[in-house]
PAZABA-442306 format. One record per residue (C-alpha): residue number from 1; x, y, z. Coordinates in steps of 0.02 Angstrom, whole numbers, plus 50000, padded with zeros to 5 digits. Layout:
N
+-----+-------+-------+-------+
!   i !    c1 !    c2 !    c3 !
+-----+-------+-------+-------+
! NUM !     X !     Y !     Z !
...
+-----+-------+-------+-------+
***
This chain:
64
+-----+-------+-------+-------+
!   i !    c1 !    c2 !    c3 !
+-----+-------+-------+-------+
!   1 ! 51419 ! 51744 ! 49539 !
!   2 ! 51399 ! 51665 ! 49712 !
!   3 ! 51230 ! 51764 ! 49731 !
!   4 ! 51165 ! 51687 ! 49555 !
!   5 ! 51214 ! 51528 ! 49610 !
!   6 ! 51103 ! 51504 ! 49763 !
!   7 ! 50949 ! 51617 ! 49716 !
!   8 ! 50978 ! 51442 ! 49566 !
!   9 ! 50994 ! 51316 ! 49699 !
!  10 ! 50846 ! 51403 ! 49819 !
!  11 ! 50718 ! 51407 ! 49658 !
!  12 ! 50776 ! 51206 ! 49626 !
!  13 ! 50745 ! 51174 ! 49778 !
!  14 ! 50592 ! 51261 ! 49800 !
!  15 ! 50526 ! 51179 ! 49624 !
!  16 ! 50583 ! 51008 ! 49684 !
!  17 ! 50615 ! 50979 ! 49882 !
!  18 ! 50682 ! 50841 ! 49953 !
!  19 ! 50537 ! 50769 ! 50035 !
!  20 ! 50459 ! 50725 ! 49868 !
!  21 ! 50566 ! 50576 ! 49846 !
!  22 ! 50464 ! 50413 ! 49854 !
!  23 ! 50513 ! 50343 ! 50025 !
!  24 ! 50492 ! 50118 ! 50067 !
!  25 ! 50357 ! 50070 ! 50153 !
!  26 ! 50237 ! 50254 ! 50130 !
!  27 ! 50121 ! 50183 ! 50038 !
!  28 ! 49992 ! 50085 ! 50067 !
!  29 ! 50019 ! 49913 ! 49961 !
!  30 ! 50163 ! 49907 ! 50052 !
!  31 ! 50102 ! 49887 ! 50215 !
!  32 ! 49954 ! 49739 ! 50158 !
!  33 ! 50127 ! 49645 ! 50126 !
!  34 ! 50146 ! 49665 ! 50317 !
!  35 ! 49999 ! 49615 ! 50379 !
!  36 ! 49956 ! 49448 ! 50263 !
!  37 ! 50127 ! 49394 ! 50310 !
!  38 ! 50078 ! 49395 ! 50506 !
!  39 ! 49929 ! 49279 ! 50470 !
!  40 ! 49944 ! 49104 ! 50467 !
!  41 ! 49904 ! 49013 ! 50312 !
!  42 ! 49794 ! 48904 ! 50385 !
!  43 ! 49678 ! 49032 ! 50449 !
!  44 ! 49671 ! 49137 ! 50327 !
!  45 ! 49495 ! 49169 ! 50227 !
!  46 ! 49543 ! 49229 ! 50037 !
!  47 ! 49372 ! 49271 ! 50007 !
!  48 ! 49350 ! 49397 ! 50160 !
!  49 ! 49533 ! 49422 ! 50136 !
!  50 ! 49551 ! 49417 ! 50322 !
!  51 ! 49581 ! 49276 ! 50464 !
!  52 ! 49447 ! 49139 ! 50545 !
!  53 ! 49501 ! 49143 ! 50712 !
!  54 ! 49379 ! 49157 ! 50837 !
!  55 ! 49471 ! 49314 ! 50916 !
!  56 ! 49552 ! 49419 ! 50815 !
!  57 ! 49634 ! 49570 ! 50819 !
!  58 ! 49689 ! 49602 ! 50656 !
!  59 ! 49653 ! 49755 ! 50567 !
!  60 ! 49508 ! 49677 ! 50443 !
!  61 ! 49410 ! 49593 ! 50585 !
!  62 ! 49390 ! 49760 ! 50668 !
!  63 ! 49360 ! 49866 ! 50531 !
!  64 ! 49259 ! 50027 ! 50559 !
+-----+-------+-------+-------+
***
């Protein structure tokens, strides 16, 4: 019975691992919430979607 029981709970875990939960902050919608809430307001460009400062070391200023 024992044996039945984990060749059950290797195949479910094998089917379905653990690591296939959604985890916060993995994705990558989460992290634009990040970096618009480190700009300022009043520097911020909505139509580049990045800021106006003359030096600038955020992420969409540097792009590739």
């Amino acid at each position: 019975m024992m044996f039945k029981l984990g060749v059950l709970l290797t195949i479910c875990l094998l089917l379905f691992p653990l690591t296939a939960l959604q985890l916060d902050w993995d994705q990558p919608g989460d992290h634009m919430l990040d970096i618009s809430s480190e700009i300022d307001d009043r520097w911020f460009d909505p139509v580049r979607k990045c800021c106006m400062r003359p030096i600038c070391m955020c992420p969409c200023c540097i792009g590739p």
